[in-house]
MIKE-272803 format. One record per residue: x, y, z of N, C-alpha, C, O in turn. Coordinates in steps of 0.02 Angstrom, whole numbers, plus 50000, padded with zeros to 5 digits. Each point is the difference from the previous one (the first is absolute). Layout:
// residues N
XYZXYZXYZXYZ/...
//
This chain:
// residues 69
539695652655797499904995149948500174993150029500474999550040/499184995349944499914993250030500634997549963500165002549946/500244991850088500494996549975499484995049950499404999450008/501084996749930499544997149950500664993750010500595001350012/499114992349981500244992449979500184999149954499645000849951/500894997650047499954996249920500634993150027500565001250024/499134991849962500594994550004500344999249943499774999749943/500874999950076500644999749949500404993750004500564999950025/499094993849944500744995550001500505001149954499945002449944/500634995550090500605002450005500424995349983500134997050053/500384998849874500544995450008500175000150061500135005650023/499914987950026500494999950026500685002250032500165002250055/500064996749906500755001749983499895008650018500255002850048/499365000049906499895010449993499914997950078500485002150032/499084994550007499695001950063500524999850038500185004850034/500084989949964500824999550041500375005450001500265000750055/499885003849905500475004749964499635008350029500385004350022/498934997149974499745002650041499984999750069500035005550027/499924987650026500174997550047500525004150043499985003750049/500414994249916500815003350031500195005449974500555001750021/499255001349947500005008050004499495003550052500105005550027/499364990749981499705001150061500255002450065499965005150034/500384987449968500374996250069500245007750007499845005150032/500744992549911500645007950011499805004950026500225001550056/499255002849907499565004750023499555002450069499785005650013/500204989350017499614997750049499145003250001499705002750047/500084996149887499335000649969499664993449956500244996849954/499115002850081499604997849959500054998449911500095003949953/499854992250047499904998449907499505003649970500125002949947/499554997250069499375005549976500045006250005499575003549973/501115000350072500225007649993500385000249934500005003849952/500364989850069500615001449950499325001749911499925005249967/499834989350027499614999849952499685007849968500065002849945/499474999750143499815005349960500615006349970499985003849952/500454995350090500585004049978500334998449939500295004949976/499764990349993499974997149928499475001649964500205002549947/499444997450054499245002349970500185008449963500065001449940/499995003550125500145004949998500555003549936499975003949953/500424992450075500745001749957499714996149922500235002749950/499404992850040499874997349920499485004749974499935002149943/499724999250115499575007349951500455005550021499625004050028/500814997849974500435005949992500514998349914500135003749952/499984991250060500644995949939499345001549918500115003349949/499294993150069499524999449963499725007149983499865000949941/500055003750101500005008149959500575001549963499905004049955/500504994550050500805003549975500064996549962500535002049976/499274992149985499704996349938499545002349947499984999049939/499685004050099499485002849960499885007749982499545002749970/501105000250062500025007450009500815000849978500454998050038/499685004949901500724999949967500375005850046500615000050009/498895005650020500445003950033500174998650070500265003950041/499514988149971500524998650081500384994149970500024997649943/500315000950124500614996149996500054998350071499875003950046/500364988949961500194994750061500745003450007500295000649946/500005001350101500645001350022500214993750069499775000450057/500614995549924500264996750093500725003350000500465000849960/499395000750112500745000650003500204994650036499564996550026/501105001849982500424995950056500745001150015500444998949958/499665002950089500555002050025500625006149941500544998749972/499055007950030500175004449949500044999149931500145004049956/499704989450041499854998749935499434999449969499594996150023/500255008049915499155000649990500054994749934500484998749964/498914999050034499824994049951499295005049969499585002350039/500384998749887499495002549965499754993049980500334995349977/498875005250039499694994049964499795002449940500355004949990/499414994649981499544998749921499724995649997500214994249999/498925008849997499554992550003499715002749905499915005549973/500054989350011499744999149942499254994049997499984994750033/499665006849937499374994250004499874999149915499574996049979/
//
């Protein structure tokens, strides 16, 4: 399957903030992106589907989300 375009301007400021999570990463803005992409249509099923749920964990500690629309 062919890669597809799409241009995204971006505040500023968001682009900066993307930027250096980049940097950190030592990836492209546009990985980071599609990897954001990914995870919002994962967040965005589990919105629309009552029998999933967003779990983060961080450091043994689990955080339950609840998305409501």
């Amino acid at each position: 399957m062919a890669n597809k375009r799409y241009n995204l301007a971006l505040p500023q400021g968001m682009f900066d903030l993307l930027q250096q999570e980049a940097d950190k990463k030592n990836v492209p803005v546009s990985t980071l992106l599609k990897q954001f992409a990914k995870f919002g249509l994962i967040v965005d099923e589990a919105i629309h589907n009552p029998d999933k749920e967003v779990i983060i964990r961080e450091l043994g500690h689990i955080d339950r989300i609840v998305l409501f629309l």
